[in-house]
C-alpha positions as CSV (number, residue, x, y, z in Angstrom):
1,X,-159.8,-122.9,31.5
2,X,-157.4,-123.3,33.7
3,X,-158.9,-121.4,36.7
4,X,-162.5,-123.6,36.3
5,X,-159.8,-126.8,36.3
6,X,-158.7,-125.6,40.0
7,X,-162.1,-125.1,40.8
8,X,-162.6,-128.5,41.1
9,X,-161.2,-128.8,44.5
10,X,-162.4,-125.6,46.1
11,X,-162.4,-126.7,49.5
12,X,-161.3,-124.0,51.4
13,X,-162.0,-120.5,49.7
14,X,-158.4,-118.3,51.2
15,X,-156.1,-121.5,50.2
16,X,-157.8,-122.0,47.3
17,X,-157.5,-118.4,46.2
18,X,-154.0,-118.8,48.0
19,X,-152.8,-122.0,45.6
20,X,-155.0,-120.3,42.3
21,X,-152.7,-117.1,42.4
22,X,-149.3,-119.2,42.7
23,X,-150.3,-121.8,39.9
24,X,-152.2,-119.6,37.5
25,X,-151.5,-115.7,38.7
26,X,-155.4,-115.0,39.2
27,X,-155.8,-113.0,42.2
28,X,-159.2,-112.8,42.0
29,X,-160.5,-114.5,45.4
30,X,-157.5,-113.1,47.8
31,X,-159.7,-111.1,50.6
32,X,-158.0,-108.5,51.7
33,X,-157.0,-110.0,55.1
34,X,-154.8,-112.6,53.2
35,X,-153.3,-110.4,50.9
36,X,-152.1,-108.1,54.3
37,X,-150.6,-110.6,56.5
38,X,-148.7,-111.8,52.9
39,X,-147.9,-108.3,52.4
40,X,-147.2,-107.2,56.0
41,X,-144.2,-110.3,56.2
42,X,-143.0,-109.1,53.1
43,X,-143.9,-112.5,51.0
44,X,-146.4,-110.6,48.6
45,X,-144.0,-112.1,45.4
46,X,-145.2,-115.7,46.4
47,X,-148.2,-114.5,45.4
48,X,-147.6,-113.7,41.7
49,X,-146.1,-116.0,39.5
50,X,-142.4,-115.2,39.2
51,X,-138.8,-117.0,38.7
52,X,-139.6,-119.1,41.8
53,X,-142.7,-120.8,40.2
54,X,-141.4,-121.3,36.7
55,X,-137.6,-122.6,38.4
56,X,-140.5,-125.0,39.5
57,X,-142.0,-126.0,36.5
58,X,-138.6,-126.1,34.7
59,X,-137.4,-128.6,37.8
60,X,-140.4,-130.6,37.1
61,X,-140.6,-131.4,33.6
62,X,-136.8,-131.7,33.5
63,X,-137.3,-134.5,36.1
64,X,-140.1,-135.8,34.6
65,X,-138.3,-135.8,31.0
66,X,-135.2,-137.5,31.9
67,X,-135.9,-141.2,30.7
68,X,-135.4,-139.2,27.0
69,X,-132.0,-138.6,27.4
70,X,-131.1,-142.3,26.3
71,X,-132.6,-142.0,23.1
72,X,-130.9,-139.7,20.2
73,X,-131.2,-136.4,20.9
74,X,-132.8,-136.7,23.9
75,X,-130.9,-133.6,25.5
76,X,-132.2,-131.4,22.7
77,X,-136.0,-132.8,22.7
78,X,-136.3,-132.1,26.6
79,X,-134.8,-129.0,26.2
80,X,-138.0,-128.3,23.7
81,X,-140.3,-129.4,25.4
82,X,-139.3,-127.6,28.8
83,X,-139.1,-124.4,26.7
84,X,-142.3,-125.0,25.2
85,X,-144.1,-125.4,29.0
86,X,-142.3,-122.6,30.4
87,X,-143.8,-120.2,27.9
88,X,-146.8,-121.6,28.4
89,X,-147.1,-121.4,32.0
90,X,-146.0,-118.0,31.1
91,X,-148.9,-117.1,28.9
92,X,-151.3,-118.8,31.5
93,X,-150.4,-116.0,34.0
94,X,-150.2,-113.3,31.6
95,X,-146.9,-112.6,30.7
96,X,-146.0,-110.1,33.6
97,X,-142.5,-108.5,33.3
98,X,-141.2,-110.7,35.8
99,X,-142.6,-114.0,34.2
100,X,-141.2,-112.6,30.8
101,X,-137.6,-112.1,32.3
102,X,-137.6,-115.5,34.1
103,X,-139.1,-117.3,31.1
104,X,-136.1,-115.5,29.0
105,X,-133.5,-116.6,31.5
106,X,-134.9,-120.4,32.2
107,X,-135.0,-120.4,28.0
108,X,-131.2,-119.3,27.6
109,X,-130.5,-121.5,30.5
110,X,-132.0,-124.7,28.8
111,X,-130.4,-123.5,25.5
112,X,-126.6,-123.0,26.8
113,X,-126.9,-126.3,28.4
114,X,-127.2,-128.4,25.0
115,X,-125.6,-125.5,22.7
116,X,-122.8,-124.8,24.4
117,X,-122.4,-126.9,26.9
118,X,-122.0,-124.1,29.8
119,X,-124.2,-121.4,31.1
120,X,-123.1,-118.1,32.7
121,X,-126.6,-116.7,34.7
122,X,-125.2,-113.0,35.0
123,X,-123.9,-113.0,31.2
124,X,-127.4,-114.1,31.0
125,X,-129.2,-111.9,32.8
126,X,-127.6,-109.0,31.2
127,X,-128.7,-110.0,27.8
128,X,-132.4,-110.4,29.2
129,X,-132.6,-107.4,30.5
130,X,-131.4,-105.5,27.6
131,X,-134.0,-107.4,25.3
132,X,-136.9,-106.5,27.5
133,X,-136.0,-102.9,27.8
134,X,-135.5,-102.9,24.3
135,X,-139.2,-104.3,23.7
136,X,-140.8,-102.1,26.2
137,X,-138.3,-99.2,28.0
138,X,-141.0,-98.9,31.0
139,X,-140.0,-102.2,32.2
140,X,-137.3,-99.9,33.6
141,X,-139.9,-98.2,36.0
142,X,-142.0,-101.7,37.1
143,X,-141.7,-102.5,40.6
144,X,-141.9,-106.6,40.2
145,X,-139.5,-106.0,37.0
146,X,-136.7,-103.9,39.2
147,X,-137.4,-106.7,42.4
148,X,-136.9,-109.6,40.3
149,X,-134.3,-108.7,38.1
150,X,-131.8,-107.5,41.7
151,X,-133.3,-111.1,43.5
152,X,-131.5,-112.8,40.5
153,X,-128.4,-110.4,40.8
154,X,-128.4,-111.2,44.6
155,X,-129.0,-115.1,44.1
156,X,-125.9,-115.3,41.4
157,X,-123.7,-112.8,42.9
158,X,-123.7,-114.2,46.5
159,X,-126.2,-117.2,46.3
160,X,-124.3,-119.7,44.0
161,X,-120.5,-118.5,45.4
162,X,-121.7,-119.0,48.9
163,X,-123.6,-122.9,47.9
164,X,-120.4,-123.7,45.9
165,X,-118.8,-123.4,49.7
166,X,-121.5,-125.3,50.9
167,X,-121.2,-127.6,48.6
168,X,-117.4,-128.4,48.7
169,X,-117.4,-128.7,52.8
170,X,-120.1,-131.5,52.3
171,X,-122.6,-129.6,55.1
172,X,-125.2,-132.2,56.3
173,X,-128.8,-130.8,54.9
174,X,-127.2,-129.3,52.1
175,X,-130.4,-129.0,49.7
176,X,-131.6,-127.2,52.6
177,X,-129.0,-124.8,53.5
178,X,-128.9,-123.6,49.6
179,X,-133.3,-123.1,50.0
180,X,-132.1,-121.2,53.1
181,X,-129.3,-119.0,51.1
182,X,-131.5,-118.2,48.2
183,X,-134.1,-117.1,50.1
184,X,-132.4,-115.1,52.2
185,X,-129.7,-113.4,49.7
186,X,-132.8,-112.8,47.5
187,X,-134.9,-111.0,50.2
188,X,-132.1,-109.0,51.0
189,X,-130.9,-107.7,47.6
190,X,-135.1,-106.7,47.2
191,X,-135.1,-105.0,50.6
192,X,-133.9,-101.7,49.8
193,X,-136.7,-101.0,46.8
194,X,-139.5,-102.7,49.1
195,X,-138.2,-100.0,51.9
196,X,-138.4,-96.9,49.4
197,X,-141.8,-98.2,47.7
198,X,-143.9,-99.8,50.2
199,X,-142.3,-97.5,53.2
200,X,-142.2,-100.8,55.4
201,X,-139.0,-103.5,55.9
202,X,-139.5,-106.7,57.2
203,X,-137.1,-108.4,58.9
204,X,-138.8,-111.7,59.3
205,X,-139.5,-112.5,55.8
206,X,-135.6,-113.2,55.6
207,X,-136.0,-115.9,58.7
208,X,-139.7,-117.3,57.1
209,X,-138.8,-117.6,53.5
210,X,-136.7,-121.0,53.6
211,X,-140.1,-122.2,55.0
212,X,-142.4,-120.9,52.8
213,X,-140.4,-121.8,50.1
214,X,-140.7,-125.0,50.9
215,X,-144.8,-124.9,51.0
216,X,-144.5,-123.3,47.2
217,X,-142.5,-126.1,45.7
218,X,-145.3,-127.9,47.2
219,X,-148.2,-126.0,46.1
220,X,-146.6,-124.8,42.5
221,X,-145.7,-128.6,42.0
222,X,-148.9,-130.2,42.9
223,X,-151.1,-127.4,41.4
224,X,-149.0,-128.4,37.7
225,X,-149.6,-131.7,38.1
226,X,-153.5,-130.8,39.0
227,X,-153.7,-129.5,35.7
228,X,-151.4,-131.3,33.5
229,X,-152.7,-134.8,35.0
230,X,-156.7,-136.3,33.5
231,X,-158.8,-136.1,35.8
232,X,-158.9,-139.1,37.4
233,X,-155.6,-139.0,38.6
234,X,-155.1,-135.1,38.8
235,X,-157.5,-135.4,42.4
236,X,-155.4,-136.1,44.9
237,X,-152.9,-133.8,44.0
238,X,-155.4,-130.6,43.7
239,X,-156.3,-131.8,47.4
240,X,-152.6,-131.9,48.2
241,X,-152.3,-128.3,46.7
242,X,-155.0,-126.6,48.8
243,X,-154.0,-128.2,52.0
244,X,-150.5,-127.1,51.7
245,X,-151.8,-123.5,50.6
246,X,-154.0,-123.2,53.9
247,X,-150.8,-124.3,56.1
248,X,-148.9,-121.9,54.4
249,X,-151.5,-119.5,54.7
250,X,-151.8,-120.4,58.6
251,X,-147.9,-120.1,59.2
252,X,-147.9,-116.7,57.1
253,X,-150.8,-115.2,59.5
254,X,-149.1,-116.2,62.4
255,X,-146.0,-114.2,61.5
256,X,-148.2,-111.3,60.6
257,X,-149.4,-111.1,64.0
258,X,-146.4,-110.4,65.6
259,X,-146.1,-106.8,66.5
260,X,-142.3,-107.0,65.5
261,X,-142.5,-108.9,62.3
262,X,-142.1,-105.7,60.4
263,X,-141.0,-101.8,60.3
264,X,-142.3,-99.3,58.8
265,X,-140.1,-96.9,57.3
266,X,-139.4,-94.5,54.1
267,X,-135.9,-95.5,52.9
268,X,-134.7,-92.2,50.9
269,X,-133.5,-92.9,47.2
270,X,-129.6,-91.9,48.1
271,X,-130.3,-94.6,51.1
272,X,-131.3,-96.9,48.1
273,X,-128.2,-95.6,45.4
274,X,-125.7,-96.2,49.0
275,X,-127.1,-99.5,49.8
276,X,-126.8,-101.3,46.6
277,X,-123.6,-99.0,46.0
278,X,-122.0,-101.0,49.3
279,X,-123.3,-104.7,47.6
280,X,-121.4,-104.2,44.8
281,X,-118.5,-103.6,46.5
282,X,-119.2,-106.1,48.5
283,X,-119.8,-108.5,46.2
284,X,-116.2,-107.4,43.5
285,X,-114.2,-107.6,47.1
286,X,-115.6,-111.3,46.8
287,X,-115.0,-111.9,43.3
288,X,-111.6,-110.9,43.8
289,X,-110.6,-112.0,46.8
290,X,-108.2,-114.9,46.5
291,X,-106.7,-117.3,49.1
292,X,-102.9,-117.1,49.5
293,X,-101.1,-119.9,48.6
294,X,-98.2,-120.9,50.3
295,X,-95.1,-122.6,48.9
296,X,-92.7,-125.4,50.6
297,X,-89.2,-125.0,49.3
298,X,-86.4,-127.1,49.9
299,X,-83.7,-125.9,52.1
300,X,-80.4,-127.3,52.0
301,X,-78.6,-128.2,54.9
């Protein structure tokens, strides 16, 4: 139903198959020359729902539901109803292991927030995973599960410390810079696994993906509102959707034609089991590290 609702505004076939596999996960209408250059510049998770799409949605219908907050309960209500979407958007693509996971960690996240008043995304994260592997242990083995469960890791273990800093020095363009640090923290943390199971690195996917980033919010957001919206009023914004999907598609191709916008090489699993090894390291040398303080005292004279 869905996919015959986006059909509507087929104008262009490779953004519309484009915009269709970020909104509602069908792939069905990606040629083969799209579905390179995406994989070539290392952006092939844009193309499969994922945390980044429902973060979206979740965004969205937060936004949207705010007026309820001054009525009674209204922190509770909106919590319901962004639970309710998000696992609904989540059965429209098909409950993938990586939609499952995010759906898990956007629903704990919404819970915490009017429960308990607090949310800790690694204490989180740790309790999704478990559950998952618990319902199915081959999870463990699924390349989109293993990428999106170390993006997150990446995003909270150097994302979020790194925008606090960016928060508390005030930096001009801050909603920006953090698009720029989550991209880039999350490409890196999934570089290794893409190296040792696709046998190719790209480089340029860490410089692109603030930009394309951008162009999903678009897309994501206008291709909700396409189907959430009647008809009448849904138009303009499945017209928006498309044309930011064939820019997106047009910026992605570019990239892809650069002889230099990727490398192919075989990473070796104790390259992998060093790499990550080195992160966390990396990342409890940060955890722990602690300015020192220095102390006036008096001195008589």
């Amino acid at each position: 139903l869905a996919v015959r609702r986006l059909e509507r505004y087929l104008r262009d076939s490779a953004a519309h198959a484009t915009a269709e596999a970020m909104v509602v996960g069908s792939r069905r209408m990606v040629d083969g020359r799209v579905g390179e250059n995406y994989a070539y510049t290392g952006l092939t998770h844009l193309m499969a729902i994922s945390g980044l799409h429902l973060g979206i949605v979740m965004l969205l219908v937060n936004t949207l539901m705010s007026p309820l907050l001054v009525i009674y309960r209204g922190y509770e209500i909106r919590a319901l109803i962004v639970i309710a979407l998000l696992w609904l958007f989540a059965a429209v693509s098909g409950f993938t292991p990586s939609v499952v996971r995010s759906a898990l960690m956007l629903t704990v996240f919404q819970l915490s927030r009017v429960v308990l008043q607090r949310y800790d995304s690694l204490n989180a994260l740790v309790v999704v995973v478990i559950v998952m592997l618990m319902f199915n242990p081959n999870y463990l083995y699924d390349v989109s599960f293993q990428l999106s469960v170390l993006a997150v890791v990446g995003i909270v273990a150097w994302g979020v410390p790194i925008m606090g800093v960016v928060a508390r020095r005030n930096m001009v363009g801050e909603g920006f810079t953090s698009t720029l640090i989550i991209s880039m923290v999350a490409t890196l943390w999934a570089m290794p696994i893409v190296a040792y199971t696709f046998e190719q690195v790209s480089f340029m996917s860490v410089i692109i993906s603030p930009l394309v980033f951008v162009t999903a919010y678009l897309i994501v957001g206008c291709g909700v509102f396409a189907l959430a919206l009647p008809l009448s009023v849904a138009e303009p914004f499945g017209y928006a959707m498309e044309f930011v999907a064939e820019l997106q598609n047009s910026i992605v191709a570019k990239v892809a034609a650069w002889d230099f916008a990727t490398m192919h090489y075989t990473l070796p699993g104790w390259g992998v089991a060093l790499i990550y090894t080195l992160f966390v390291m990396i990342t409890l040398v940060g955890w722990s590290w602690d300015k020192k303080k220095m102390v006036t005292l008096p001195i008589d004279e």
